[in-house]
N, C-alpha and C positions, 0 to 999 in steps of 0.2 A: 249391414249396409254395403252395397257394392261398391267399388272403385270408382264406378260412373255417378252414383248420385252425389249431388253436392249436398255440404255440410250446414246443417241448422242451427241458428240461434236465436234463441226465444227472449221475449223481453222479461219473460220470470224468470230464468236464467242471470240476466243480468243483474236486476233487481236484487238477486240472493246475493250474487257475488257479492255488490257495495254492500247489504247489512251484514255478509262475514268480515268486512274488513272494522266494524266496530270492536270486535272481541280481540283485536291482533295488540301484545301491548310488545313485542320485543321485534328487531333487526332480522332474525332467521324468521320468523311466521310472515314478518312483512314481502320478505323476498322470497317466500313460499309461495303466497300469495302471487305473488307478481306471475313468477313463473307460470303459474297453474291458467289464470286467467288474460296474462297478455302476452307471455310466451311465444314462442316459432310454434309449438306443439297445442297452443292450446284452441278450443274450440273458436276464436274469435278470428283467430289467423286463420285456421285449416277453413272456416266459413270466407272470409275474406279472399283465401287464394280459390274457393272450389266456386267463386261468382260466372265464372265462364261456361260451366255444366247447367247454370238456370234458365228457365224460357227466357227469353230476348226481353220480352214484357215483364217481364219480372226483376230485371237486373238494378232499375235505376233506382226504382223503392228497396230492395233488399240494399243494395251499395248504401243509400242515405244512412238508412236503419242501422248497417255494420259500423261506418265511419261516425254514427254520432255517439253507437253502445262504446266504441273505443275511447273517444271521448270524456265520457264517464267515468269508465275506469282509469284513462290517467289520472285524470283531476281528483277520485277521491282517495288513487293510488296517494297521490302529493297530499294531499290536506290530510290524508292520518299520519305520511310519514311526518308530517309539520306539526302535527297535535302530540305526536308524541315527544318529539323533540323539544318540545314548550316545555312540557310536562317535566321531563326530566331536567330543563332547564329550571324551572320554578322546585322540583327537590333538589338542589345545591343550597349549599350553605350560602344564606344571604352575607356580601360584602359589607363588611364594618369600615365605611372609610373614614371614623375616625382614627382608630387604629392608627399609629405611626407607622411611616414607612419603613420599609426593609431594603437595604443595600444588596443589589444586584451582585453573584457569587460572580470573583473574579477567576479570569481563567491564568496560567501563566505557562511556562514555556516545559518540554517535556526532559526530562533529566539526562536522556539523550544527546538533544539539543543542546541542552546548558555545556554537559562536556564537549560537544563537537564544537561550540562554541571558545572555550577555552582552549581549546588544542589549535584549533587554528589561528587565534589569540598570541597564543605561546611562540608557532612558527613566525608568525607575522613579525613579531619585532626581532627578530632575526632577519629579516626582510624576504621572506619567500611570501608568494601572492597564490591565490586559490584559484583553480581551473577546474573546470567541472566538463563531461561527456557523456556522449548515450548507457543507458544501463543493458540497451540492447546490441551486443555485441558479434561480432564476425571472429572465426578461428583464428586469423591472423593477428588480431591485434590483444586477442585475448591471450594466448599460448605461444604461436611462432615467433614472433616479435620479440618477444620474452624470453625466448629460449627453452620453453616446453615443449618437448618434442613430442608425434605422435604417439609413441607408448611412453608415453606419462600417465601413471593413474589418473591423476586431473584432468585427463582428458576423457575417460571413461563417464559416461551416462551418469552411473553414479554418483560419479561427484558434483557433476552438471548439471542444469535445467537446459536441456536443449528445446527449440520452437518448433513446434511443428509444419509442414509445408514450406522446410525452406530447404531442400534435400540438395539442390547443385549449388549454393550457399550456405551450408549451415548456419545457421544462427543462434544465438546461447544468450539467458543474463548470467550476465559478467559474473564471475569469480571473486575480482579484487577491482580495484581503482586502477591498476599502474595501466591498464589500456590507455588514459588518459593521458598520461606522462609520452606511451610512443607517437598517439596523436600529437602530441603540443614538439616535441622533437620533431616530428616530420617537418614541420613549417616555422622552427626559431632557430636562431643560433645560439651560441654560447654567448656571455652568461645564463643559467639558469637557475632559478629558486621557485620553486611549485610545488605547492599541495595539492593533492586533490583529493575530497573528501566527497564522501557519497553512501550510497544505498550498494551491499554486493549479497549474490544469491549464492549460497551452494545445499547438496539435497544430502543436509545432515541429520543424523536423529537428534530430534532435541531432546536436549537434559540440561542439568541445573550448570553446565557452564555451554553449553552448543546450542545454536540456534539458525533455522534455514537462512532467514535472513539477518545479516550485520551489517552496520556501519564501519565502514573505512574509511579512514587518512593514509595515501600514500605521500611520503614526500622524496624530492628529485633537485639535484644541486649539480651543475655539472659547469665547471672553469677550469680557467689554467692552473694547475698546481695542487689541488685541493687531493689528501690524503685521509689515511684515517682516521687522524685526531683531528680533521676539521668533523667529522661525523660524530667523535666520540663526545664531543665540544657541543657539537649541536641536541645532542640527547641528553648529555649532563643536564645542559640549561632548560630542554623541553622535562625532564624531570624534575628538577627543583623550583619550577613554575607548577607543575600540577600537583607534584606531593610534599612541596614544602623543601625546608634545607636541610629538616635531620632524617630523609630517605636517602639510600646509598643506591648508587647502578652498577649493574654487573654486567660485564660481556666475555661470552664465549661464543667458542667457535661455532658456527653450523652452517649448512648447505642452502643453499637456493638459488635454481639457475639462472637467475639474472641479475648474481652481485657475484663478485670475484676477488676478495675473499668476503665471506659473510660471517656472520654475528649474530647472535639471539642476546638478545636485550632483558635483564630481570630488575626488578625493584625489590627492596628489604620490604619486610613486613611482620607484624607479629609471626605472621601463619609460617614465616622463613622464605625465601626469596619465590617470587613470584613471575615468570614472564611474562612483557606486557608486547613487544614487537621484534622483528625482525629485521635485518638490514644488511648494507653492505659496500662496500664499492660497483659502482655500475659496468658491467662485465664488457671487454674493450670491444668484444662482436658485435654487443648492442648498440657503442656508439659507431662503430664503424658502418652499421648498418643504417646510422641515420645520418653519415654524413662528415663524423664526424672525427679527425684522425685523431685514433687513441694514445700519438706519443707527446700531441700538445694537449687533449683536452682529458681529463677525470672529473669523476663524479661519484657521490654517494647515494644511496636510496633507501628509505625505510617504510615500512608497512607498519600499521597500528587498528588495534581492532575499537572504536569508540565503547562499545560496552564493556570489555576488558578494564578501561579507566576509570569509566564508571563506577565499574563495581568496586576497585581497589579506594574511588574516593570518598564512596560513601557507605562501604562495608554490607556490600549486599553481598549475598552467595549462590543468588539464583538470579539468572540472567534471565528466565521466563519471565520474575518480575516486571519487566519493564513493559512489555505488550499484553499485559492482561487486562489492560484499560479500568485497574483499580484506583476509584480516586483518592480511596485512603493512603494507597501508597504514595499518590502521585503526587496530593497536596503536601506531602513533609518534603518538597525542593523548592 
């Protein structure tokens, strides 16, 4: 057939089509079918567009003839795919609605949550209040602000989820919560008591205690007078709220550049001490960079990783755990 002739469709053509749609009993043959016979590629179409190549006098009976065999074939397209779906409606297992009912499965809350729950719980009646900000963060308020300078590993790719298409702004999710803390400092004065608790990304290998994404609690207290044993005082009591009064807390020294001096924070435990956060006094360039003179005002700051508590409260050892959307696990909270 040349390019020039137009395309034929015979009424036994059609005829066949609708008695192969009787043998068709599954979803793939139906829409084989379909394909085949009302398809862009199939004879009804290619007839349909090739109407323009027909004598003049020929056009308005072939057009009827085309638009009525389409016709057909929808309709008995529809009426097998509705014969069959009957069908397999009538094999299901007939409803016994004598049968007593069954109590709809409850859902509850994810072990996560419960502890983020409790942690901020614990701060609260200490009277700090929860602040929450974007998870999509700018270099400054994630690292400068903070006192992470450009060669800080943490500023490296690697440790970061950087965005792409934001090159004369980078933009990154967040690391930690304390972004949070320099936002709410930008715009309050002294007093302050705030947590901020949230979702933070960094581009870790997971294993059975690392994971890319974690929840954080940072907390931030900044007044007149307030030293280390107001800090030491605030995590005592955030400890013997979450693990009871016969766990002990330890603190020693360690580095992070936005406390001056800092502290790593451990909990006792069978397995022997375990670290659960970090903290410190709030470093005096941080507050002087928001404002705030560092010979009347101090402050302390902690960081806490919510699955860290988690798992010391309910004796897990695999932080995977918790995002494997098991609901055998999930139901024993």
């Amino acid at each position: 057939m040349s390019v020039s002739e137009p395309v034929l469709l015979s009424a036994a053509e059609v005829e066949a089509a609708l008695e192969a749609l009787a043998d068709l009993v599954t979803d793939a043959e139906l829409g084989r079918w379909r394909t085949a016979n009302l398809g862009r590629k199939s004879r009804l179409s290619l007839a349909l567009r090739s109407l323009g190549r027909r004598p003049v006098e020929e056009r308005a009976a072939a057009g009827r003839f085309l638009n009525q065999a389409k016709g057909k074939l929808e309709r008995g397209f529809r009426d097998r795919r509705a014969a069959l779906k009957a069908e397999r409606t009538r094999a299901l297992r007939p409803l016994d609605v004598s049968l007593p009912g069954r109590p709809l499965p409850r859902g509850g809350l994810h072990p996560i949550t419960l502890t983020e729950r409790a942690v901020v719980a614990a701060f609260a009646s200490m009277g700090f209040h929860v602040i929450e900000g974007p998870e999509v963060e700018t270099e400054y308020y994630n690292f400068e602000a903070l006192r992470i300078p450009a060669d800080h590993p943490a500023r490296e790719a690697m440790d970061t989820f950087y965005l792409e298409g934001a090159e004369e702004t980078p933009l990154l999710l967040r690391t930690h919560t304390s972004p949070n803390q320099i936002r709410f400092m930008e715009r309050q004065t002294p007093p302050i008591r705030v947590i901020a608790p949230g979702r933070t990304y960094r581009n870790e290998a997971t294993d059975a205690t690392h994971e890319w994404m974690i929840t954080q609690t940072e907390v931030l207290a900044v007044d007149e007078g307030l030293t280390l044993a107001h800090l030491k005082g605030a995590l005592y009591e955030f400890a013997r709220r979450m693990f009871g009064e016969d766990r002990t807390i330890r603190f020693r020294c360690d580095y992070f550049p936005f406390v001056e001096p800092g502290v790593e924070v451990a909990v006792s435990s069978p397995r022997g001490w375990i670290e659960i956060l970090g903290a410190g006094m709030v470093h005096p360039e941080i507050l002087r960079n928001m404002g705030y003179d560092p010979e009347i005002y101090t402050g302390f700051a902690a960081g806490l990783g919510v699955e860290r508590i988690a798992m010391l409260r309910y004796g897990i050892r695999d932080i995977r755990r918790f995002y494997e959307n098991d609901l055998r696990f999930l139901r024993q909270f």
